[in-house]
C-alpha positions as CSV (number, residue, x, y, z in Angstrom):
1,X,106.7,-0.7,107.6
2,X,107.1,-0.9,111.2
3,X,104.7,-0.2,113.4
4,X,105.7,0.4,117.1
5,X,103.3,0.1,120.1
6,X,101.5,2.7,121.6
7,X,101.0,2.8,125.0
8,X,98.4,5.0,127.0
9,X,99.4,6.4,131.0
10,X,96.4,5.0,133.4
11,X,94.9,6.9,136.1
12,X,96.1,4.3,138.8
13,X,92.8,5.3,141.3
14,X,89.3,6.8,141.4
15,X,87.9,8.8,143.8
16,X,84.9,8.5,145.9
17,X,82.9,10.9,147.5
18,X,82.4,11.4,150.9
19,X,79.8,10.1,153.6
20,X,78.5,11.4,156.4
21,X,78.2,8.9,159.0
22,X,73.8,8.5,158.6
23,X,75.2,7.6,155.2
24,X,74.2,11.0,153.6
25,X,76.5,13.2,151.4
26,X,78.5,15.7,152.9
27,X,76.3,18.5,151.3
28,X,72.6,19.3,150.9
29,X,71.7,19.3,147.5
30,X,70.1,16.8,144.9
31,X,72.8,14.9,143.7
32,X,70.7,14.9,140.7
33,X,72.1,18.3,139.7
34,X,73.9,19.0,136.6
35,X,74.6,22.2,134.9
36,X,75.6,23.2,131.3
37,X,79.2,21.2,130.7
38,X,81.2,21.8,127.4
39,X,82.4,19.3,125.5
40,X,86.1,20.2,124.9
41,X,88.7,22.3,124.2
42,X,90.8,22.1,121.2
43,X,94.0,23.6,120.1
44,X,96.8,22.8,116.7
45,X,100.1,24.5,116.2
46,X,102.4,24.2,113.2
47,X,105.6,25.4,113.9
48,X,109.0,24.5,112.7
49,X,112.0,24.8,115.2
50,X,109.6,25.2,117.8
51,X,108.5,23.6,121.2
52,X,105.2,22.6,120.0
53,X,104.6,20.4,123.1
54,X,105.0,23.1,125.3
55,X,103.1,25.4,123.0
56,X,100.2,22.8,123.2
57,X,100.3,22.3,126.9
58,X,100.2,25.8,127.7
59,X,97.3,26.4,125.1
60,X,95.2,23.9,126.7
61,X,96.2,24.7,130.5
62,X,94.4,28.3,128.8
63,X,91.6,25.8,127.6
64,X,91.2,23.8,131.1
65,X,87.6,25.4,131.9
66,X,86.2,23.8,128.5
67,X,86.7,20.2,129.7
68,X,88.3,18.6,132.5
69,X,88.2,15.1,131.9
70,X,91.1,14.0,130.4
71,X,94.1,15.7,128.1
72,X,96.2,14.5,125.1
73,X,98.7,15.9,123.2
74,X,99.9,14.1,119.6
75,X,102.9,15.4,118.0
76,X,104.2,15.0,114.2
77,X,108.2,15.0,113.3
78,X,107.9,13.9,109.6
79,X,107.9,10.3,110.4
80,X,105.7,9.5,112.8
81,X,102.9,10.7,116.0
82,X,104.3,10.8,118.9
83,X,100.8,10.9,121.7
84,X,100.3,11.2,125.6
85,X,97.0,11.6,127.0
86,X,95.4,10.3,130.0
87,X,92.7,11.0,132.8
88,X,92.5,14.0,134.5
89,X,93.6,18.0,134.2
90,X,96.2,19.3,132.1
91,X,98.3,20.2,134.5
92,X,98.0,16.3,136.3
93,X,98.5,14.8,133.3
94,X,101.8,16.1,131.7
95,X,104.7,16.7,133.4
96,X,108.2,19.3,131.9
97,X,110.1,15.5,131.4
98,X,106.9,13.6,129.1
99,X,106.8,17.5,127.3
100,X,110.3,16.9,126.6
101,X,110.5,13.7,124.8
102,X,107.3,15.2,122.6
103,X,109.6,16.3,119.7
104,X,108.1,17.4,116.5
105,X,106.8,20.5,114.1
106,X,103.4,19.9,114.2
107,X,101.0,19.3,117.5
108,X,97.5,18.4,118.0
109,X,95.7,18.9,122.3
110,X,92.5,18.2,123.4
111,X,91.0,18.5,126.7
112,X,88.1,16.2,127.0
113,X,84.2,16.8,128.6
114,X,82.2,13.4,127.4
115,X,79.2,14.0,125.6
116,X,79.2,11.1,123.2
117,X,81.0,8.1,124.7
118,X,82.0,7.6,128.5
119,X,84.6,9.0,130.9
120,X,86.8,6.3,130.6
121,X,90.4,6.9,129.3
122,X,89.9,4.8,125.6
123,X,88.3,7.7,125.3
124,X,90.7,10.7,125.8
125,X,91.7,12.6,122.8
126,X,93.3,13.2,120.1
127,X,92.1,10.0,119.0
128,X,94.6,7.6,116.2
129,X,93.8,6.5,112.8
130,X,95.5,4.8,110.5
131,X,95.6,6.4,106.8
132,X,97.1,5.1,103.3
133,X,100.4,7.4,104.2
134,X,100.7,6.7,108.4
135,X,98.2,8.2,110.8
136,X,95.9,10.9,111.7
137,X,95.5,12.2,115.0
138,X,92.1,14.0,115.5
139,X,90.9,16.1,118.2
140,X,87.0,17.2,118.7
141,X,84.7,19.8,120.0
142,X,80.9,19.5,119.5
143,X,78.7,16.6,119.1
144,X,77.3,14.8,115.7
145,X,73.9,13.9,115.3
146,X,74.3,11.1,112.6
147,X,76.6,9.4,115.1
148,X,74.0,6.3,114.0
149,X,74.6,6.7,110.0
150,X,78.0,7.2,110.5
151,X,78.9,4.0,112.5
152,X,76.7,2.4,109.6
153,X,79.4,3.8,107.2
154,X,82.2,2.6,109.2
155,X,80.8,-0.7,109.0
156,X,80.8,-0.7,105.2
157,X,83.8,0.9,104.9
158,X,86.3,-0.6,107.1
159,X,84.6,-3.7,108.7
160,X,85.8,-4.5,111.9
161,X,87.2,-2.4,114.4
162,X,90.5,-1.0,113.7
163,X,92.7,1.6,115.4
164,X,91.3,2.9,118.1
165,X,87.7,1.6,117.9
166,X,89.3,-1.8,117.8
167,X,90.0,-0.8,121.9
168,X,87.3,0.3,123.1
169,X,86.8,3.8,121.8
170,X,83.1,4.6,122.2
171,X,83.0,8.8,120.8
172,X,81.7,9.8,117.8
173,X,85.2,11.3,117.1
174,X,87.0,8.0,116.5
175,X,84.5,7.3,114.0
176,X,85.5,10.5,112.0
177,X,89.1,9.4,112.3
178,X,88.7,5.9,111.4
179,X,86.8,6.9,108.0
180,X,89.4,9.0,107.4
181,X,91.7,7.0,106.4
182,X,88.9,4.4,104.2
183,X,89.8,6.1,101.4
184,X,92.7,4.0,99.7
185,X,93.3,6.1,97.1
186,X,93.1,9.6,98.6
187,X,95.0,12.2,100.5
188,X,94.0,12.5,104.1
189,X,93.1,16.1,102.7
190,X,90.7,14.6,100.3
191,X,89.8,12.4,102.5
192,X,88.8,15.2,105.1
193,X,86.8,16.6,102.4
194,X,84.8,13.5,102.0
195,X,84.3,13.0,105.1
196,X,83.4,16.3,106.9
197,X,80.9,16.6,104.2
198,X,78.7,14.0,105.4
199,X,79.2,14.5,109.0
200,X,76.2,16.3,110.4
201,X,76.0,18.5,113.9
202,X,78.6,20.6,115.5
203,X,82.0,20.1,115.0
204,X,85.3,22.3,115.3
205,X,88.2,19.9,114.3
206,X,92.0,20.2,114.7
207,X,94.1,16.9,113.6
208,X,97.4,16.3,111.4
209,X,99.6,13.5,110.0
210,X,103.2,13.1,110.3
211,X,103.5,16.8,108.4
212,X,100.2,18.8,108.2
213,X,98.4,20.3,110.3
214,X,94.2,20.3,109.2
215,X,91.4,22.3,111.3
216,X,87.8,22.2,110.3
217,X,84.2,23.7,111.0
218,X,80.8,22.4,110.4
219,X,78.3,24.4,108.2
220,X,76.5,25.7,110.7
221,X,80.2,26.9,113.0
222,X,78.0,25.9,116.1
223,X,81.6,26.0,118.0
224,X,84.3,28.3,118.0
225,X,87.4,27.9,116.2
226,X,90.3,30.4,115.3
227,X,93.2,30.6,113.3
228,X,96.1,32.6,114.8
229,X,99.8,33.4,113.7
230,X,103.1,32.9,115.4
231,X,106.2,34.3,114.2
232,X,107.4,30.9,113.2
233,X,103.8,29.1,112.3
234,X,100.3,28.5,112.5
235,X,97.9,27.6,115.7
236,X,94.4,27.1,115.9
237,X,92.5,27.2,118.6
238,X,89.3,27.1,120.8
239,X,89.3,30.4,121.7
240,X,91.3,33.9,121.1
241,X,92.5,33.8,124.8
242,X,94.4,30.6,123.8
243,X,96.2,32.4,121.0
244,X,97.1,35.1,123.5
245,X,98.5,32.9,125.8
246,X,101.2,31.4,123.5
247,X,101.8,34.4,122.2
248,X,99.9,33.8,118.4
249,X,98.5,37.1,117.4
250,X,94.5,36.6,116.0
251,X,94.1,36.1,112.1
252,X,90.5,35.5,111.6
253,X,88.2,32.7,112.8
254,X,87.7,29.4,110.9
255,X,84.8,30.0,108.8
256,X,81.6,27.8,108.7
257,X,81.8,24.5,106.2
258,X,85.9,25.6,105.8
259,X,89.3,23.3,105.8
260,X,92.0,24.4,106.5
261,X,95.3,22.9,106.0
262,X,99.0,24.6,107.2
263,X,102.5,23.0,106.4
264,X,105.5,24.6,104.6
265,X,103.6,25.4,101.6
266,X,101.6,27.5,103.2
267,X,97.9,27.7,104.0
268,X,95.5,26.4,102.3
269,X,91.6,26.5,102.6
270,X,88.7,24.4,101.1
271,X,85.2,24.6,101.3
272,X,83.6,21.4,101.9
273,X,80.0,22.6,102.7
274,X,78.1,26.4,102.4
275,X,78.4,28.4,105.1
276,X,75.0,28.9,107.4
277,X,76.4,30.2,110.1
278,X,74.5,29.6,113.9
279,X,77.2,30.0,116.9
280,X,76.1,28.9,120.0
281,X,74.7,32.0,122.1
282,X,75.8,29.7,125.6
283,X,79.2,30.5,124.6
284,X,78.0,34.1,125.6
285,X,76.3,33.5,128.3
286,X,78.8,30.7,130.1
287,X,81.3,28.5,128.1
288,X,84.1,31.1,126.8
289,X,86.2,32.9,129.0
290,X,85.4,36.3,129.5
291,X,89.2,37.5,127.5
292,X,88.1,35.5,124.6
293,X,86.4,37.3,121.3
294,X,83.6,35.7,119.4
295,X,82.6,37.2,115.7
296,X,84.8,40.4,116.8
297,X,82.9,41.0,120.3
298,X,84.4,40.9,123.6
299,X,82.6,37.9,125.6
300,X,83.8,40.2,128.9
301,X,82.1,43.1,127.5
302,X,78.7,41.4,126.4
303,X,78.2,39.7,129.7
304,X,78.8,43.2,131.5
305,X,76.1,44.6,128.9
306,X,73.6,41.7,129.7
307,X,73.7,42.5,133.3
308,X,72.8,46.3,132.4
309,X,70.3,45.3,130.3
310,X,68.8,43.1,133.4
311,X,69.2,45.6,135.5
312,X,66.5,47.5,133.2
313,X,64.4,44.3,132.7
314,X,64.1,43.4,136.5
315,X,65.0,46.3,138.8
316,X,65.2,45.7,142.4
317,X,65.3,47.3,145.6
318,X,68.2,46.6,147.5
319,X,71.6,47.5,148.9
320,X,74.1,45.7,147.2
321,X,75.1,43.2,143.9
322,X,77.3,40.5,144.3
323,X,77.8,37.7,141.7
324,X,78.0,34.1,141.6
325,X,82.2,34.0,140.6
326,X,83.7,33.2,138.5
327,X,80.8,33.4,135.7
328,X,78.6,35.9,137.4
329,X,81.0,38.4,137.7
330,X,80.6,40.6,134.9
331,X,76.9,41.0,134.7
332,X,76.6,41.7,138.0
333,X,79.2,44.7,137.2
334,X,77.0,45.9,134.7
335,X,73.7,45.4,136.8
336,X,75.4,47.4,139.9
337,X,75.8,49.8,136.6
338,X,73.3,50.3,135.7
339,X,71.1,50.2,138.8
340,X,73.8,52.4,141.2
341,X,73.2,49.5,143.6
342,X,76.5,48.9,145.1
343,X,78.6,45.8,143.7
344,X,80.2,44.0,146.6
345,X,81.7,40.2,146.9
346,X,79.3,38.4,149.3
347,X,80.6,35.1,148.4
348,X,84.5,34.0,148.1
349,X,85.7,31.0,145.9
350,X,88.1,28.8,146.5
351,X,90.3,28.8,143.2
352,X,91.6,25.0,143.6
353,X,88.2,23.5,143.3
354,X,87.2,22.9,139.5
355,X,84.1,23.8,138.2
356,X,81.4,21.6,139.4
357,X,79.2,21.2,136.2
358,X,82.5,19.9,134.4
359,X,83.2,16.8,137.0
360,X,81.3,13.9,135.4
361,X,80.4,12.4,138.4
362,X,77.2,14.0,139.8
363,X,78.1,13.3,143.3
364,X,81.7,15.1,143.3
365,X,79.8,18.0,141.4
366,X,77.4,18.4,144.2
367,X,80.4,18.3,146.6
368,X,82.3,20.8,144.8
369,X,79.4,23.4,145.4
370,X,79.5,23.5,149.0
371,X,83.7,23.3,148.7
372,X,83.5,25.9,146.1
373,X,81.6,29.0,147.3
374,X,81.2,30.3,151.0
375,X,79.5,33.6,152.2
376,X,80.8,36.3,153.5
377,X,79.1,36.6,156.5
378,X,79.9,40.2,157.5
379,X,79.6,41.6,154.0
380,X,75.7,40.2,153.1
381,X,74.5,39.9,157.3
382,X,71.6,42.6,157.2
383,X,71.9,43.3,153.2
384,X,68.9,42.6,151.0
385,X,70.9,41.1,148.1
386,X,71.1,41.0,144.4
387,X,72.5,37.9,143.3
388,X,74.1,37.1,139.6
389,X,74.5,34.2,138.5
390,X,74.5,33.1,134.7
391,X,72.0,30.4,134.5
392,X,69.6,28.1,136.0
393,X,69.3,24.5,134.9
394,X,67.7,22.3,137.5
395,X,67.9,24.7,140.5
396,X,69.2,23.0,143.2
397,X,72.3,25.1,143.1
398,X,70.7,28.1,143.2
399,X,68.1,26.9,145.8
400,X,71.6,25.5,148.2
401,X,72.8,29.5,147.5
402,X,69.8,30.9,148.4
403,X,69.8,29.2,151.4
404,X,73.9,29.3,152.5
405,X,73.1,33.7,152.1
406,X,70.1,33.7,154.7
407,X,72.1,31.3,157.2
408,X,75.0,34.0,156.6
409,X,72.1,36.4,157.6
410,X,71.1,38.0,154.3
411,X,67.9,40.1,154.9
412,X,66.1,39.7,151.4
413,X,67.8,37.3,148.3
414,X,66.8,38.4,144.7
415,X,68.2,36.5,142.0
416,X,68.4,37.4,138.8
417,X,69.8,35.4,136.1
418,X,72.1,36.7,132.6
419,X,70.4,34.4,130.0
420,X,67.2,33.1,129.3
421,X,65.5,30.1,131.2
422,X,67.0,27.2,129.5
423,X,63.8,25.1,128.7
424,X,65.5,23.0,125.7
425,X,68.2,20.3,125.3
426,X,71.6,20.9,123.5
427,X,72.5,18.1,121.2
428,X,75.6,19.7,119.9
429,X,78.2,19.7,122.2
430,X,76.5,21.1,125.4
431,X,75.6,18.6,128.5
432,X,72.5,20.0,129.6
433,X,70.0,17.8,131.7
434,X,67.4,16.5,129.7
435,X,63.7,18.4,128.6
436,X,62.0,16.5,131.5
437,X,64.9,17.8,134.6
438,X,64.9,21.2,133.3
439,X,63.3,23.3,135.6
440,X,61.9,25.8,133.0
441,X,59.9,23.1,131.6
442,X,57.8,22.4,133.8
443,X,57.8,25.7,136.4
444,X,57.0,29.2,135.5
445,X,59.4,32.0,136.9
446,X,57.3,32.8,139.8
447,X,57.4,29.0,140.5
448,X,60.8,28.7,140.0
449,X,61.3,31.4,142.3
450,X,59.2,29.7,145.4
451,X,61.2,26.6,144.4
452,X,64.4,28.6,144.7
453,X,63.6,30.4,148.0
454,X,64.1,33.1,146.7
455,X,62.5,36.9,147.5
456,X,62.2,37.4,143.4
457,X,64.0,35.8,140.2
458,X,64.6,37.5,136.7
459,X,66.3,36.5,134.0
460,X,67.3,38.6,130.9
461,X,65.0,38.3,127.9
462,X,66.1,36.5,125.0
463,X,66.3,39.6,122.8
464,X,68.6,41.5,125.3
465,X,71.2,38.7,125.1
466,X,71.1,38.4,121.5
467,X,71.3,42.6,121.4
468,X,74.4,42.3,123.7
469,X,76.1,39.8,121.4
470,X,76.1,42.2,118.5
471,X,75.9,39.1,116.2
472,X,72.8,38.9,114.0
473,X,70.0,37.3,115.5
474,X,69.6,34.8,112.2
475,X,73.2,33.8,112.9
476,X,73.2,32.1,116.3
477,X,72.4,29.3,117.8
478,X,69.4,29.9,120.2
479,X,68.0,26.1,120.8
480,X,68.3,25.6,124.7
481,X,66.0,28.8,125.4
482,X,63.7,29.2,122.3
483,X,63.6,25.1,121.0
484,X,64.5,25.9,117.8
485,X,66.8,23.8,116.2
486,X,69.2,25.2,113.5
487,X,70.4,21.3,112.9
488,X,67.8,18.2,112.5
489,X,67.9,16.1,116.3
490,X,69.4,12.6,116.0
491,X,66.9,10.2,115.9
492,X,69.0,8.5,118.7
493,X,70.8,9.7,121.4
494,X,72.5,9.7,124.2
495,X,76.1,9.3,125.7
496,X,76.5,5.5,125.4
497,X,74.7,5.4,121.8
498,X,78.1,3.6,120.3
499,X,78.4,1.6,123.8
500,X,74.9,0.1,122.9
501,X,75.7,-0.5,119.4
502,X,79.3,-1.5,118.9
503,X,81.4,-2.2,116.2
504,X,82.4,-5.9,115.6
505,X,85.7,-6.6,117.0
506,X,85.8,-4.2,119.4
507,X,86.5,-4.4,123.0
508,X,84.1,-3.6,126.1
509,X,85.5,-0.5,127.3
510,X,86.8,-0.2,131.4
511,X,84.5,2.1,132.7
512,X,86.9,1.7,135.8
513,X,89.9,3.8,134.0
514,X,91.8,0.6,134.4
515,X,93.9,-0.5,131.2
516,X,93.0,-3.9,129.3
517,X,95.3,-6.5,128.1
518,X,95.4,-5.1,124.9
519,X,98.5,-2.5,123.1
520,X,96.9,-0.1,120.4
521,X,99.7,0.1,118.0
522,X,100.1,-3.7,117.0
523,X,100.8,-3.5,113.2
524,X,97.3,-4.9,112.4
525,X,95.9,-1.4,113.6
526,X,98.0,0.1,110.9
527,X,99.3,3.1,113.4
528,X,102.6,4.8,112.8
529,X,102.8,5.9,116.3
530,X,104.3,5.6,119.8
531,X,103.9,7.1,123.1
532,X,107.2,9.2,124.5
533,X,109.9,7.6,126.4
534,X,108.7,7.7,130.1
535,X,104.9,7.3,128.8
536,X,104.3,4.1,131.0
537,X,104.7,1.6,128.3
538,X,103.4,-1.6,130.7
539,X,100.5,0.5,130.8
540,X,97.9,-1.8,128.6
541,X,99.3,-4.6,130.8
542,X,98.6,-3.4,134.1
543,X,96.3,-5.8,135.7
């Protein structure tokens, strides 16, 4: 068989941030900060005599706010993968003329937020893996927490580095793919099977061959993941708002410990694991946009019924609401609601700025606060506020908020928050700070509030979120406010867990984004694959 080479685009610069000239950041908050960051959004699409490219660019350009790292699209034509991906947004990364030459009936996106392996572009996604038949492309949202017992059964099962780990590929995803194709004898849909049942942690899954197109959810369905219909095909997704982007119309979400697989026999599903079903309440709260349904419920319409139900939980006396946008917006409807306060936009944001908890580098997310979000000086001058916001991690961006509203001239600030203090890591899929930085550790609310600067601070109780969710309390995920952990911890963890420990014959990855002198694709990887025409094939050779 041949085996053609696969080349990868390179980001050809990195940015820096910006000094003052006493050497201090442009800004005045901890460059320590980090808020909650998702790990990814994923999307699949089978579709015969259809433009699955553009499908899947289109899907994940709906997907951008869950991960703005990198994107990669893989497509399928029945002989081999065809893949682009590279650092940056969706919208940097693929032009109409790369979409073009991405010709095929089946498609597999990702866009990427690192939680296990670093932002470097080995590891964008859909990761490559070879199989008995030709190659799997795999993309991931959530995190594993047997990452450690897994790379011990990549090392009995297919040695040395192959593929994609062979490269540099440091994310607990490339070890999925890679053991799914170390079963000689199987099907990649047996294979899946076999796999995905000892895989432990969150994980939503969308990857194909040359043909198929496979989704998957762990046990526990920690992430979303839906299965929608076109009029010509299949797509899975993320989120609902996805499927209404591209036109797919909702069929019913993946269910817990299900496989699914879709090509022109049909749909088929398999059950590789029982059901216990505990979705992530953050996706409430933050994550999914506010047009997207979880287990049947509108995520707009709970976040306006948390802020009413704050509103009763910490009244205050004042003369107008405003949010924290984008996030903050609906609960801060339902608190002006429910309080007749009047709801008023004291703060305006500049749409081209990303979210700031999603930048990896802590320094450009402290910058993007200040570029983000500026007062409205003659709507809150005089006006003892309300501010919405949906969460407090460490509290220096709420403490730089607090302070930009009384230079505008704000008379009183009183925060109050739309979820619980977050006083607990997330180990599946969620990039919280760790136990020790969180400031609800350590600080009660009265404290936090004095650290804040703020005139008061509530937040909603944990019962009035899980009320406004409509989904049984037994059923979610609750671990970053109550501790309680619906999936063992890993014993290890960490982002650069398979950095420390790597597999032999693997190369160091470039945490520089530059490429190495090295072309995934060489025949002994065992990839039937190739980037499109135009892909920058000198890219693995640039010095």
């Amino acid at each position: 068989m041949f085996f053609p080479r696969l080349a990868i685009r390179v980001p050809l610069r990195t940015l820096g941030a910006v000094a003052r000239g006493d050497g201090r950041l442009t800004h005045d908050i901890n460059p320590q900060e980090k808020g909650p960051q998702d790990a990814c959004g994923i999307f699949g699409v089978w579709a015969p005599d259809e433009e699955v490219a553009k499908l899947t660019y289109f899907a994940l350009y709906a997907l951008q706010h869950r991960g703005q790292e990198s994107a990669g699209i893989a497509v399928g034509n029945g002989e081999q993968i065809l893949v682009y991906k590279d650092m940056g947004l969706v919208s940097q990364v693929f032009d109409e003329s790369t979409l073009n030459t991405l010709v095929g009936h089946v498609a597999v996106g990702h866009t990427r937020y690192s939680t296990t392996g670093g932002s470097h572009w080995q590891n964008a996604q859909p990761t490559l893996g070879a199989t008995p038949a030709g190659t799997v492309a795999l993309a991931h949202n959530g995190n594993l927490t047997n990452t450690a017992e897994l790379l011990e059964l990549v090392h009995e099962r297919v040695g040395a580095a192959s593929g994609e780990l062979r490269y540099g590929n440091t994310t607990d995803t490339a070890l999925i793919t890679a053991l799914m194709g170390s079963y000689a004898d199987r099907t990649l849909e047996e294979c899946a099977g076999e796999v995905l049942a000892q895989a432990r942690g969150a994980f939503s899954l969308v990857f194909s061959d040359e043909n198929t197109l496979y989704a998957a959810r762990d046990p526990q369905g920690v992430r979303p993941l839906v299965l929608g219909r076109l009029e010509r095909g299949w797509v899975v997704a993320s989120e609902t708002a996805a499927l209404d982007i591209v036109g797919a119309s909702f069929i019913r979400e993946v269910e817990p410990g299900e496989l699914v697989a879709i090509d022109a026999d049909g749909l088929r599903s398999h059950r590789f694991a029982a059901a216990e079903p505990k979705g992530c309440l953050f996706e409430f709260v933050y994550l999914a946009r506010p047009d997207t349904h979880i287990s049947g419920r509108s995520v707009h319409e709970t976040r306006v019924e948390v802020g009413r139900r704050l509103a009763v939980e910490h009244p205050a006396d004042a003369d107008l609401v405003i949010p924290v946008p984008e996030s903050g917006t609906p609960a801060a409807v339902g608190y002006a609601e429910a309080s007749g306060i009047p709801y008023g936009m004291g703060l305006v944001k500049n749409a081209y700025v990303g979210r700031t908890f999603i930048q990896p580098s802590q320094t450009l997310r402290q910058l993007g606060i200040r570029l983000k979000l500026n007062p409205l000086r003659e709507i809150v001058a005089g006006k003892r506020l309300v501010v919405v916001d949906d969460s407090i991690v460490r509290g220096n961006t709420q403490r730089a908020l607090v302070r930009m509203l009384r230079e505008a001239g704000a008379a009183e600030v009183h925060v109050r928050i739309s979820s619980p203090p977050v006083s607990w890591p997330c180990f599946y899929g969620i990039d919280f700070a760790s136990r020790a930085e969180l400031i609800a550790t350590g600080l009660s609310t009265d404290e936090i509030c004095r650290s804040i600067g703020a005139d008061s601070l509530g937040y909603v109780s944990l019962d009035a979120l899980i009320e406004a969710s409509t989904v049984p309390k037994n059923d979610l995920c609750r671990a970053c406010f109550d501790g309680v952990y619906p999936i063992e911890p890993p014993a290890r963890a960490g982002k650069d867990l398979l950095e420390q420990d790597p597999i032999p014959g693997c190369e160091t990855p470039d945490r520089d984004g530059l490429a190495r002198a090295a072309s995934l694709g060489d025949p002994a990887d065992g990839l039937n694959s190739l980037l499109s025409a135009g892909g920058a094939a000198d890219a693995l050779r640039r010095p």
